[in-house]
mmCIF file as gemmi writes it, N, C-alpha and C atoms, coordinates in Angstrom:
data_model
loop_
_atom_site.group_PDB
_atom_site.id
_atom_site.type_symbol
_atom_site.label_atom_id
_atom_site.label_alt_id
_atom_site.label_comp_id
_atom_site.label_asym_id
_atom_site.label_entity_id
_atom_site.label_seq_id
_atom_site.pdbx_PDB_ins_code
_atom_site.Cartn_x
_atom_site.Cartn_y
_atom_site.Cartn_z
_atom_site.occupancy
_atom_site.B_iso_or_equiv
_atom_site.pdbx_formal_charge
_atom_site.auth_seq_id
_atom_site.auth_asym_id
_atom_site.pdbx_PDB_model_num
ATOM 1 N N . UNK Axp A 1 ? 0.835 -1.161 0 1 0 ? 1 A 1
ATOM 2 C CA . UNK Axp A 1 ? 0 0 0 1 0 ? 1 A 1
ATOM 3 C C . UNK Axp A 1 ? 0.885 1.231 0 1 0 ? 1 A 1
ATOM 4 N N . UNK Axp A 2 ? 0.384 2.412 -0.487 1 0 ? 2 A 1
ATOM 5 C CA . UNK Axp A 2 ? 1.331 3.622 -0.8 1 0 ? 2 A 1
ATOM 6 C C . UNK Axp A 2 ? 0.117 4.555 -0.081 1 0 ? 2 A 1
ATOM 7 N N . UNK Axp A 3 ? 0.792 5.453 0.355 1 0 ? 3 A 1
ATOM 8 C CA . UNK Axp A 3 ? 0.408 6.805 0.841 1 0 ? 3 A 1
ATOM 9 C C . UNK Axp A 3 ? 0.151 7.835 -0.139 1 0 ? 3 A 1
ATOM 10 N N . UNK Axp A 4 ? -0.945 8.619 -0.143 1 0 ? 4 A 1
ATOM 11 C CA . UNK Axp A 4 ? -1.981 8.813 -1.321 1 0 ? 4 A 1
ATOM 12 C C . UNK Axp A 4 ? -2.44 10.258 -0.829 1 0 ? 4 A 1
ATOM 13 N N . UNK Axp A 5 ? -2.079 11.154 -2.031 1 0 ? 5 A 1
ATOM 14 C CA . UNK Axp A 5 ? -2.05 13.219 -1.187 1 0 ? 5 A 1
ATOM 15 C C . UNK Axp A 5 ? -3.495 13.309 -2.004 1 0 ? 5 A 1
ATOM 16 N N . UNK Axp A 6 ? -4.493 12.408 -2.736 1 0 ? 6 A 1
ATOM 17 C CA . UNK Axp A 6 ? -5.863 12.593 -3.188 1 0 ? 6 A 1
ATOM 18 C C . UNK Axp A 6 ? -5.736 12.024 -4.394 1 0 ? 6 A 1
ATOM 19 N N . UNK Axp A 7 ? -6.458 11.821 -5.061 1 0 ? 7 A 1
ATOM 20 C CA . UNK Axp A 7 ? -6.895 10.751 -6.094 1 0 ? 7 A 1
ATOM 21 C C . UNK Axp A 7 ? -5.869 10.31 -7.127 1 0 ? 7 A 1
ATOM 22 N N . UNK Axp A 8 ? -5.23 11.615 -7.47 1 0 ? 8 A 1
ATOM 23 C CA . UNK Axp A 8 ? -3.735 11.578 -8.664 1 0 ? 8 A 1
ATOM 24 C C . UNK Axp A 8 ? -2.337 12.051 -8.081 1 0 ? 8 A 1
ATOM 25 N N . UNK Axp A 9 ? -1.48 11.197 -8.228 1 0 ? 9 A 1
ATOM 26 C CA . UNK Axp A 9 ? -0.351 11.455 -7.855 1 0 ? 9 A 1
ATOM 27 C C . UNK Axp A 9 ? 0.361 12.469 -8.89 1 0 ? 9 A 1
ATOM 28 N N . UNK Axp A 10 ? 1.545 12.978 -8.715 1 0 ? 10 A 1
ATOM 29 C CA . UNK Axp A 10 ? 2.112 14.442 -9.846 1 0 ? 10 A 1
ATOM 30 C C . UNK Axp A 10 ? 2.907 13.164 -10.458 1 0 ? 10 A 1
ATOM 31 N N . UNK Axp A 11 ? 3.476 13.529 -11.51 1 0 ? 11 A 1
ATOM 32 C CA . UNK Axp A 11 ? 3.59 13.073 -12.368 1 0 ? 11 A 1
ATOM 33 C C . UNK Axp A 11 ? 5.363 12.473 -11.496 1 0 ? 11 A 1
ATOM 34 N N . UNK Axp A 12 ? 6.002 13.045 -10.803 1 0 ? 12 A 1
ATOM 35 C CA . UNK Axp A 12 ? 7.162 12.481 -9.843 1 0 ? 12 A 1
ATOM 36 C C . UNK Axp A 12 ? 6.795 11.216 -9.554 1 0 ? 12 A 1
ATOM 37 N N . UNK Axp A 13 ? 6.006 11.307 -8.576 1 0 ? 13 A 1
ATOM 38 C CA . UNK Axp A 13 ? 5.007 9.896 -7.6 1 0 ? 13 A 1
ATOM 39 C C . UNK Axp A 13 ? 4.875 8.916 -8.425 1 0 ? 13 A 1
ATOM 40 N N . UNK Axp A 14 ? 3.948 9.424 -9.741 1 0 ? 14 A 1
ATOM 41 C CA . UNK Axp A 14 ? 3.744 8.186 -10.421 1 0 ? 14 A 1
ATOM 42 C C . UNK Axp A 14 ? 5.165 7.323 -11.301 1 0 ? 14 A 1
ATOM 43 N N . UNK Axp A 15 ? 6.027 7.923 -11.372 1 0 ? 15 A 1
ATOM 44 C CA . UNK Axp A 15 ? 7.382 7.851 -11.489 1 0 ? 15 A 1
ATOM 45 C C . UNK Axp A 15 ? 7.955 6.775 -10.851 1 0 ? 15 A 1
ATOM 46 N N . UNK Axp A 16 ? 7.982 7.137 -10.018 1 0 ? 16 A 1
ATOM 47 C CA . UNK Axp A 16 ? 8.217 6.127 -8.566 1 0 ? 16 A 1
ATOM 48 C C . UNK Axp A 16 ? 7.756 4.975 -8.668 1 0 ? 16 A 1
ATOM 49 N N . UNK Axp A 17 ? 6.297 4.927 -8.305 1 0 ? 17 A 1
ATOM 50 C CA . UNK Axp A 17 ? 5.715 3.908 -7.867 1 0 ? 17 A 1
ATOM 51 C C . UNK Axp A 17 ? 6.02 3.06 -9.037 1 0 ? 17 A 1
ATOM 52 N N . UNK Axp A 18 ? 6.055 3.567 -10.379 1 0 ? 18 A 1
ATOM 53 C CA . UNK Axp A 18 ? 6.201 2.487 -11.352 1 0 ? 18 A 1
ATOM 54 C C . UNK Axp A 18 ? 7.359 1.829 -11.309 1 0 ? 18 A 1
ATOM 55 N N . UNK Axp A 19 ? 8.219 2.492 -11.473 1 0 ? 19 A 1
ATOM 56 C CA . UNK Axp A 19 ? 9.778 1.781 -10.785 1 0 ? 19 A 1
ATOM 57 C C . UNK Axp A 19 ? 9.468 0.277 -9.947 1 0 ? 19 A 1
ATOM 58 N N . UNK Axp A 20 ? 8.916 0.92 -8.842 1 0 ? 20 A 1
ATOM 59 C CA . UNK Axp A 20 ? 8.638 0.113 -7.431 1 0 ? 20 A 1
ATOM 60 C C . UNK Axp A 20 ? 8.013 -0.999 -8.158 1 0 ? 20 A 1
ATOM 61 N N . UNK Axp A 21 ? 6.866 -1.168 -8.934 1 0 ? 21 A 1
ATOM 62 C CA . UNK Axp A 21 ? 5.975 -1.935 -9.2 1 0 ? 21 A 1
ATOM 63 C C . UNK Axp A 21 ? 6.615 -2.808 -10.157 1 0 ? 21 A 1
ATOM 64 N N . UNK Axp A 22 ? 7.271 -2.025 -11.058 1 0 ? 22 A 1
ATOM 65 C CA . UNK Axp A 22 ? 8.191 -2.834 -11.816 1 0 ? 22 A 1
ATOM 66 C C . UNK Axp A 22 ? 9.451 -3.889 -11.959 1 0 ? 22 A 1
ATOM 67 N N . UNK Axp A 23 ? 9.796 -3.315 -10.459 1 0 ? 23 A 1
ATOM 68 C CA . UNK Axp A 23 ? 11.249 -4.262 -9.922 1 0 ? 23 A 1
ATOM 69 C C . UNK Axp A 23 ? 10.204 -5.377 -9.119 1 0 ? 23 A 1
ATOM 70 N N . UNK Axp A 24 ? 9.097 -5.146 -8.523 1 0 ? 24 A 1
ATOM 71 C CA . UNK Axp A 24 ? 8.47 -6.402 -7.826 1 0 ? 24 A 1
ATOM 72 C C . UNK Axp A 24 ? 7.987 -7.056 -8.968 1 0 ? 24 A 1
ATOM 73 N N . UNK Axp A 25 ? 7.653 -6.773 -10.665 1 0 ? 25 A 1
ATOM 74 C CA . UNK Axp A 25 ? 6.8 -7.784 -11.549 1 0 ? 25 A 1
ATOM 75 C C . UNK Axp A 25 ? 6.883 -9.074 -11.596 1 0 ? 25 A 1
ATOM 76 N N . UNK Axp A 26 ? 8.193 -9.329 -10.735 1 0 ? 26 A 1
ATOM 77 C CA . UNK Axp A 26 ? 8.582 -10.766 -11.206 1 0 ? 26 A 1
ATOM 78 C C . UNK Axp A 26 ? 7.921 -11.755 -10.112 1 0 ? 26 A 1
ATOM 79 N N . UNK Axp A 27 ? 7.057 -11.34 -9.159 1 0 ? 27 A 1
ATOM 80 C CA . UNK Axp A 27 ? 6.157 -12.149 -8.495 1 0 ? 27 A 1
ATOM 81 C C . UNK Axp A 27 ? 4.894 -12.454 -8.769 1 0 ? 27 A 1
ATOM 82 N N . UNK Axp A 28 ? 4.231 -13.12 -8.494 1 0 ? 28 A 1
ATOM 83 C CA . UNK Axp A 28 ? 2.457 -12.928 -9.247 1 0 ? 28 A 1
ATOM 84 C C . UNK Axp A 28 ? 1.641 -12.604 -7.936 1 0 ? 28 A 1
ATOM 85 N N . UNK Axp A 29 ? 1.02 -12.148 -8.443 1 0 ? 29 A 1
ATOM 86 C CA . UNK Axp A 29 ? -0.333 -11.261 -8.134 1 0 ? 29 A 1
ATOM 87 C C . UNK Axp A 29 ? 0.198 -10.482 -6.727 1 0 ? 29 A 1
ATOM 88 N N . UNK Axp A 30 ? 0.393 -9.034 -7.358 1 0 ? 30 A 1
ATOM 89 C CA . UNK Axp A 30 ? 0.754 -8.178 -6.909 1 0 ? 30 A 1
ATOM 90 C C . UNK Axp A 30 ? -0.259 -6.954 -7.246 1 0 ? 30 A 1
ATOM 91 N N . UNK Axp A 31 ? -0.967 -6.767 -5.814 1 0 ? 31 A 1
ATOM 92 C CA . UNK Axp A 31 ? -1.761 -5.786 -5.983 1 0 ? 31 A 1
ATOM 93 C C . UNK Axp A 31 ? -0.925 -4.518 -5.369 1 0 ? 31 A 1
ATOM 94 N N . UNK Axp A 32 ? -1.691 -3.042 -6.071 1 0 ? 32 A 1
ATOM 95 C CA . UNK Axp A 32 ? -1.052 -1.719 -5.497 1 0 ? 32 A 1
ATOM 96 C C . UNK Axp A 32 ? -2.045 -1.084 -5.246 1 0 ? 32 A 1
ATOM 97 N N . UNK Axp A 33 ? -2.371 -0.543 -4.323 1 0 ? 33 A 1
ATOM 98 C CA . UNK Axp A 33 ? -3.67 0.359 -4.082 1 0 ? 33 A 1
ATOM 99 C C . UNK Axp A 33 ? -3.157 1.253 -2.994 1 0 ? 33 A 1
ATOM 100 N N . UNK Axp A 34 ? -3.89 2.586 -2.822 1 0 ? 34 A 1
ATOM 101 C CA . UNK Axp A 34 ? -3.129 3.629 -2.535 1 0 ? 34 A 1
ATOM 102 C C . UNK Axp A 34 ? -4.398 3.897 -1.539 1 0 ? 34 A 1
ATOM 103 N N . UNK Axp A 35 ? -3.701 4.447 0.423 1 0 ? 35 A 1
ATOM 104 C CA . UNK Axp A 35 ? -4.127 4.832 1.062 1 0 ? 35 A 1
ATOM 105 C C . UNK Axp A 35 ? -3.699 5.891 1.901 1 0 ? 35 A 1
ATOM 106 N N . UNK Axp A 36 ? -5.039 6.245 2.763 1 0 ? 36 A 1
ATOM 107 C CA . UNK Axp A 36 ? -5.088 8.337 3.02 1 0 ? 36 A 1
ATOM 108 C C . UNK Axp A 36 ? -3.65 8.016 3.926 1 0 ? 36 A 1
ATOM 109 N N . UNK Axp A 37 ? -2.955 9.203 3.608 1 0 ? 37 A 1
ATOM 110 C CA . UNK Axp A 37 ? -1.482 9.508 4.201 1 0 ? 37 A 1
ATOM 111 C C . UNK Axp A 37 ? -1.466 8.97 5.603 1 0 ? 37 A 1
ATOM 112 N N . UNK Axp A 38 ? -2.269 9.737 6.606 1 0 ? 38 A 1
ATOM 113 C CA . UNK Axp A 38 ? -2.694 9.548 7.844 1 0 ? 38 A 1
ATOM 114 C C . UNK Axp A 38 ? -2.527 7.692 8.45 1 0 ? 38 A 1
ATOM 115 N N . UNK Axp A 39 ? -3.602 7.341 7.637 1 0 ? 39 A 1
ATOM 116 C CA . UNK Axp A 39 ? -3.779 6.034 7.843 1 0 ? 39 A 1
ATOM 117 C C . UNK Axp A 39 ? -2.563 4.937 7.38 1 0 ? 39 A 1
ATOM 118 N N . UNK Axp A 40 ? -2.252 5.548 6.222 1 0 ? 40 A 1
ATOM 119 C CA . UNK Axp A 40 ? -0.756 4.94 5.802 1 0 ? 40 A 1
ATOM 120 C C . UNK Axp A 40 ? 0.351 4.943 7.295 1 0 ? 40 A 1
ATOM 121 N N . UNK Axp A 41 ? 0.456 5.867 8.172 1 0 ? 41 A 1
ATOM 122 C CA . UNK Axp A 41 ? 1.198 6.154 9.012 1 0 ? 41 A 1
ATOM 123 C C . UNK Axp A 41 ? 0.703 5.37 10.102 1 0 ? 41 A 1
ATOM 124 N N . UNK Axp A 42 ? -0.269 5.134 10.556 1 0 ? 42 A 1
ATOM 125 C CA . UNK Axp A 42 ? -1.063 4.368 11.685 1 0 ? 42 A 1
ATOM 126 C C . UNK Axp A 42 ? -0.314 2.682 11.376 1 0 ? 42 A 1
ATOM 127 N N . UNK Axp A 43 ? -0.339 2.483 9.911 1 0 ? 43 A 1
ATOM 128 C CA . UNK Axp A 43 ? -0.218 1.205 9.204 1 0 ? 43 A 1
ATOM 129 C C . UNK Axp A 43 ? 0.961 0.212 9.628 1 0 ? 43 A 1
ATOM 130 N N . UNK Axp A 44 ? 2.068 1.802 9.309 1 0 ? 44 A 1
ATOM 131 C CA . UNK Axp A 44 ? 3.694 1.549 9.346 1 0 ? 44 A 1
ATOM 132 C C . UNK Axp A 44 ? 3.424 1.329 11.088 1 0 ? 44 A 1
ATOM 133 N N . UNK Axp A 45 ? 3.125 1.881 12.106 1 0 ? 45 A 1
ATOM 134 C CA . UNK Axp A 45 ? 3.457 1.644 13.289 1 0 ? 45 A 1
ATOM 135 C C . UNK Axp A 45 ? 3.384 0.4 13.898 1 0 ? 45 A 1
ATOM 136 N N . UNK Axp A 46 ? 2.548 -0.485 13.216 1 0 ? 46 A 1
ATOM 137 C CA . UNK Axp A 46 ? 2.822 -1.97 13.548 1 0 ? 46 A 1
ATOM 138 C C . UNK Axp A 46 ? 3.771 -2.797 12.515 1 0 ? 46 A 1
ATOM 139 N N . UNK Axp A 47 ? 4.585 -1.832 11.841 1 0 ? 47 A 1
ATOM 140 C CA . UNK Axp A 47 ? 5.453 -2.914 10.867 1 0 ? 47 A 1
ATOM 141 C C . UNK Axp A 47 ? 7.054 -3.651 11.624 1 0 ? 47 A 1
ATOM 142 N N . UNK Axp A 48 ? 6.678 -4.724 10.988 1 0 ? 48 A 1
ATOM 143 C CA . UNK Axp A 48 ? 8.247 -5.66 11.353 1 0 ? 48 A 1
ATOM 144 C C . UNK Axp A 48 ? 9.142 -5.035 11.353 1 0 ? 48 A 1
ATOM 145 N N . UNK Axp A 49 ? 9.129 -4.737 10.021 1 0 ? 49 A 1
ATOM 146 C CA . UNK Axp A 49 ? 10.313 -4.443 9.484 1 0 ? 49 A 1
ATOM 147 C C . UNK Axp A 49 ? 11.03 -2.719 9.09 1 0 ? 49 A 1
ATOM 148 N N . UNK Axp A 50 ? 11.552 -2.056 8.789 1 0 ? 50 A 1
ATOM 149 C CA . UNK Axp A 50 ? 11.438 -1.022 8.148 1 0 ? 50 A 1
ATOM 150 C C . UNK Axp A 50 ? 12.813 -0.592 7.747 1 0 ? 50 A 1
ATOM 151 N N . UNK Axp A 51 ? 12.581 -0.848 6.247 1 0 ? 51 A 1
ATOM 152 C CA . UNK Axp A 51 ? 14.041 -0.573 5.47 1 0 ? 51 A 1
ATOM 153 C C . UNK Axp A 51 ? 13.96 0.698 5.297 1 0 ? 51 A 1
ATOM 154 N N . UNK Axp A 52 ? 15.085 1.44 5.177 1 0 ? 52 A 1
ATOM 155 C CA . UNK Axp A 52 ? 15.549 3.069 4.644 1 0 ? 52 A 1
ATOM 156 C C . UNK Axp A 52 ? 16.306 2.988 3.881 1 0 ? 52 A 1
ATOM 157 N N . UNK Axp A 53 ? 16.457 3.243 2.25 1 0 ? 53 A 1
ATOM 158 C CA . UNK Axp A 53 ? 16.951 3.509 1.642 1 0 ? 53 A 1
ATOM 159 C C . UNK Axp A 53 ? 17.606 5.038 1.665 1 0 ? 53 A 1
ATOM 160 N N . UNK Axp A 54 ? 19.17 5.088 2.441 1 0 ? 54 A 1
ATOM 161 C CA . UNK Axp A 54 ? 19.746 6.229 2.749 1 0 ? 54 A 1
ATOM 162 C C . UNK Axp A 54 ? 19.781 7.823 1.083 1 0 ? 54 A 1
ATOM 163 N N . UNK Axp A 55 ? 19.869 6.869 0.617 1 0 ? 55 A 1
ATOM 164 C CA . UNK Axp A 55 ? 20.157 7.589 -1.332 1 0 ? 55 A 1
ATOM 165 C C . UNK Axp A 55 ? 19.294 7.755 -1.775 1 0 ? 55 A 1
ATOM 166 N N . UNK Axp A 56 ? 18.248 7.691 -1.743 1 0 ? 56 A 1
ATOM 167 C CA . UNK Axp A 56 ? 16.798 8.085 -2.337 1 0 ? 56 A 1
ATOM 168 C C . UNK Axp A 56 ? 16.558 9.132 -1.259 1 0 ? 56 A 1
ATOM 169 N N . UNK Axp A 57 ? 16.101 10.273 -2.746 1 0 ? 57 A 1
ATOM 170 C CA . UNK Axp A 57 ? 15.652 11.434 -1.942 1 0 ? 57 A 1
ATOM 171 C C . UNK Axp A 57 ? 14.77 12.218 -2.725 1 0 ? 57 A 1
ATOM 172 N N . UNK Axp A 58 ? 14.003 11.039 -3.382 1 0 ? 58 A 1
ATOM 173 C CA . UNK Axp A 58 ? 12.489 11.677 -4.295 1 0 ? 58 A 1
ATOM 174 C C . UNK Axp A 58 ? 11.373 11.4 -3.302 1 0 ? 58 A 1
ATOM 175 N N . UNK Axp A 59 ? 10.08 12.16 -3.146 1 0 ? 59 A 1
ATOM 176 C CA . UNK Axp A 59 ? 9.245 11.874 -2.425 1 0 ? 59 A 1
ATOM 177 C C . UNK Axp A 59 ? 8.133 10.588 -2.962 1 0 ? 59 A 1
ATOM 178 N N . UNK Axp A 60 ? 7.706 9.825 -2.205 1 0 ? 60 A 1
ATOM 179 C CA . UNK Axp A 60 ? 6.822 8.699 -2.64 1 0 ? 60 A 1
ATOM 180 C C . UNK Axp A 60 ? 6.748 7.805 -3.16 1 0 ? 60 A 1
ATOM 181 N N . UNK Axp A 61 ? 7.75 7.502 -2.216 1 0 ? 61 A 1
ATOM 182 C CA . UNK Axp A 61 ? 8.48 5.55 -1.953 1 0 ? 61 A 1
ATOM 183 C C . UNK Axp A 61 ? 8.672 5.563 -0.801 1 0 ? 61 A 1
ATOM 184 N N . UNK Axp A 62 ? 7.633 6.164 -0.101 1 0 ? 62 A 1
ATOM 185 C CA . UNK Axp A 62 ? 6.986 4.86 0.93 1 0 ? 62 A 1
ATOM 186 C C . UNK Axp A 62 ? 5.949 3.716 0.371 1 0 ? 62 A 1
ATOM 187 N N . UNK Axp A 63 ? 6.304 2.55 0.344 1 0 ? 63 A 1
ATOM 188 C CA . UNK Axp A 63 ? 5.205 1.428 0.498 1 0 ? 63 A 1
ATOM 189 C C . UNK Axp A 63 ? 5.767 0.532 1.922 1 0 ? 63 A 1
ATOM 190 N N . UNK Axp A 64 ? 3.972 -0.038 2.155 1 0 ? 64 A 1
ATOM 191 C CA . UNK Axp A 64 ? 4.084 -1.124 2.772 1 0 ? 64 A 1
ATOM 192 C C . UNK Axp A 64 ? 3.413 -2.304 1.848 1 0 ? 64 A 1
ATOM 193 N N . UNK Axp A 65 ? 4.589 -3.251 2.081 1 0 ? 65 A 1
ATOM 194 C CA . UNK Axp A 65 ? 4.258 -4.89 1.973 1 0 ? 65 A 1
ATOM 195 C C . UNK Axp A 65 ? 3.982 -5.437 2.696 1 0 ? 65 A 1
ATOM 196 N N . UNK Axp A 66 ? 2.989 -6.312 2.437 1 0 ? 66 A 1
ATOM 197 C CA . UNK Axp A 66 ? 2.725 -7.763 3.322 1 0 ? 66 A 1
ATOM 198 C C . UNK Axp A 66 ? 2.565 -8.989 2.615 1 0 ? 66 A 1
ATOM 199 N N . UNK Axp A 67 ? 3.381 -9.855 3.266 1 0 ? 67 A 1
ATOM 200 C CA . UNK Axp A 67 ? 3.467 -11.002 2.788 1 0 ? 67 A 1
ATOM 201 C C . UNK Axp A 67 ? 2.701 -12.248 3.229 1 0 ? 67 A 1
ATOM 202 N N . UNK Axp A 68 ? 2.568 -13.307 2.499 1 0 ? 68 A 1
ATOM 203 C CA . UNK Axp A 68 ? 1.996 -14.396 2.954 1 0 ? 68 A 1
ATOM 204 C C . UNK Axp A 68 ? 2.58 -15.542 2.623 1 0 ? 68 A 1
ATOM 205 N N . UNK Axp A 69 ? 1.597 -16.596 2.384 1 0 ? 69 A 1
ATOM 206 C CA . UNK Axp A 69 ? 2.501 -17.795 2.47 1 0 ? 69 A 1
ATOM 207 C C . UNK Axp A 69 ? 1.945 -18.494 0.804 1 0 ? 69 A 1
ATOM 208 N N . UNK Axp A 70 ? 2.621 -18.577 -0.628 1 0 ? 70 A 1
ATOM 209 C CA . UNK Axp A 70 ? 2.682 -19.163 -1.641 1 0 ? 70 A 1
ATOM 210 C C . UNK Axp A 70 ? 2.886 -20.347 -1.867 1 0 ? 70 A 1
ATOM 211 N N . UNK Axp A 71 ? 1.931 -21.279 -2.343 1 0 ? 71 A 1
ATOM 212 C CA . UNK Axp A 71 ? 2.555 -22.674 -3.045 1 0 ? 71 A 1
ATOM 213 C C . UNK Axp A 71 ? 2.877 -22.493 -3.786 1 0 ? 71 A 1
ATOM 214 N N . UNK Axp A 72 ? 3.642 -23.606 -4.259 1 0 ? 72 A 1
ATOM 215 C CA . UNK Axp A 72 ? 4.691 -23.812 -5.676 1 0 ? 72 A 1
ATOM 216 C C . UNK Axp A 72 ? 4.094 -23.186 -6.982 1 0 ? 72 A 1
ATOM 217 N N . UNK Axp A 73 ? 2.26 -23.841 -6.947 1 0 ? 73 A 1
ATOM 218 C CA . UNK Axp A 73 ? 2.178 -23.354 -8.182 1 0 ? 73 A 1
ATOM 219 C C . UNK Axp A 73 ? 1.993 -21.553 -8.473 1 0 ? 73 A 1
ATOM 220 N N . UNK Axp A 74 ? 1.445 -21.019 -6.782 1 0 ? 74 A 1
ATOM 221 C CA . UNK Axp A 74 ? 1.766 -19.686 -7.296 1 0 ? 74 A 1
ATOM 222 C C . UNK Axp A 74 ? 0.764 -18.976 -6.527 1 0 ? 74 A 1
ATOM 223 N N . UNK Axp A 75 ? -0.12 -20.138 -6.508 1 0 ? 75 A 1
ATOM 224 C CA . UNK Axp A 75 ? -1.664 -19.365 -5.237 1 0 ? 75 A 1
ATOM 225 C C . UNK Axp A 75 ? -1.461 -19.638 -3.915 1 0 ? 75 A 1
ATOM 226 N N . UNK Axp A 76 ? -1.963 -18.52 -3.271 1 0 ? 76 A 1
ATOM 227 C CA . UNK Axp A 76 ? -2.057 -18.622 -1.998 1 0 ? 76 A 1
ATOM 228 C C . UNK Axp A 76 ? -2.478 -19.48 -0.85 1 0 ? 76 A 1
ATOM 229 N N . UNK Axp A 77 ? -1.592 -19.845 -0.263 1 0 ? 77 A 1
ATOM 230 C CA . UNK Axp A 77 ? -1.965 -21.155 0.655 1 0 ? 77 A 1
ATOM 231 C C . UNK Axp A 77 ? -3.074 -20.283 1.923 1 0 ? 77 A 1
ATOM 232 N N . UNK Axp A 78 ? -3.898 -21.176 1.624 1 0 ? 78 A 1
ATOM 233 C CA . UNK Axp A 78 ? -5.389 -20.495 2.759 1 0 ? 78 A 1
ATOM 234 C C . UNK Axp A 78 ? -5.795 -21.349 3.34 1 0 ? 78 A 1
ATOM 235 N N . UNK Axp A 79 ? -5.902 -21.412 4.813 1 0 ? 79 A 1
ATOM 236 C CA . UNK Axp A 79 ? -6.543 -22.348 5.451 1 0 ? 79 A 1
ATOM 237 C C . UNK Axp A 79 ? -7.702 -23.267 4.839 1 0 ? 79 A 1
């Protein structure tokens, strides 16, 4: 999920995120959907993990991932 300033990102953002979306293509089913800044921040406060990329210094590349658990052939293992 990405942090979202109202319906369209500037043309920077969308920049970004495609990058982002593009270096993950090589997994399947990868959804991106974009939420209110605020709540994006509530989100991160329960995260594991949290990488910082020191060298990046464009705005809007924050995402959060969450992961689960994949079988071989590619779908999601669900109770």
């Amino acid at each position: 999920m990405v942090p979202s300033l109202g319906s369209t990102l500037p043309p920077l953002g969308v920049e970004v995120h495609e990058k982002v979306i593009a270096a993950l293509g090589g997994w399947t089913k990868i959804g991106v959907q974009a939420i209110e800044r605020f709540d994006f921040y509530e989100m991160a406060k329960d995260a594991y993990c949290i990488v910082q990329c020191s060298g990046e210094r464009r705005p809007y590349g924050c995402f959060l991932l969450t992961k689960g658990v994949v079988g071989p052939d590619g779908d999601d293992l669900m109770p």
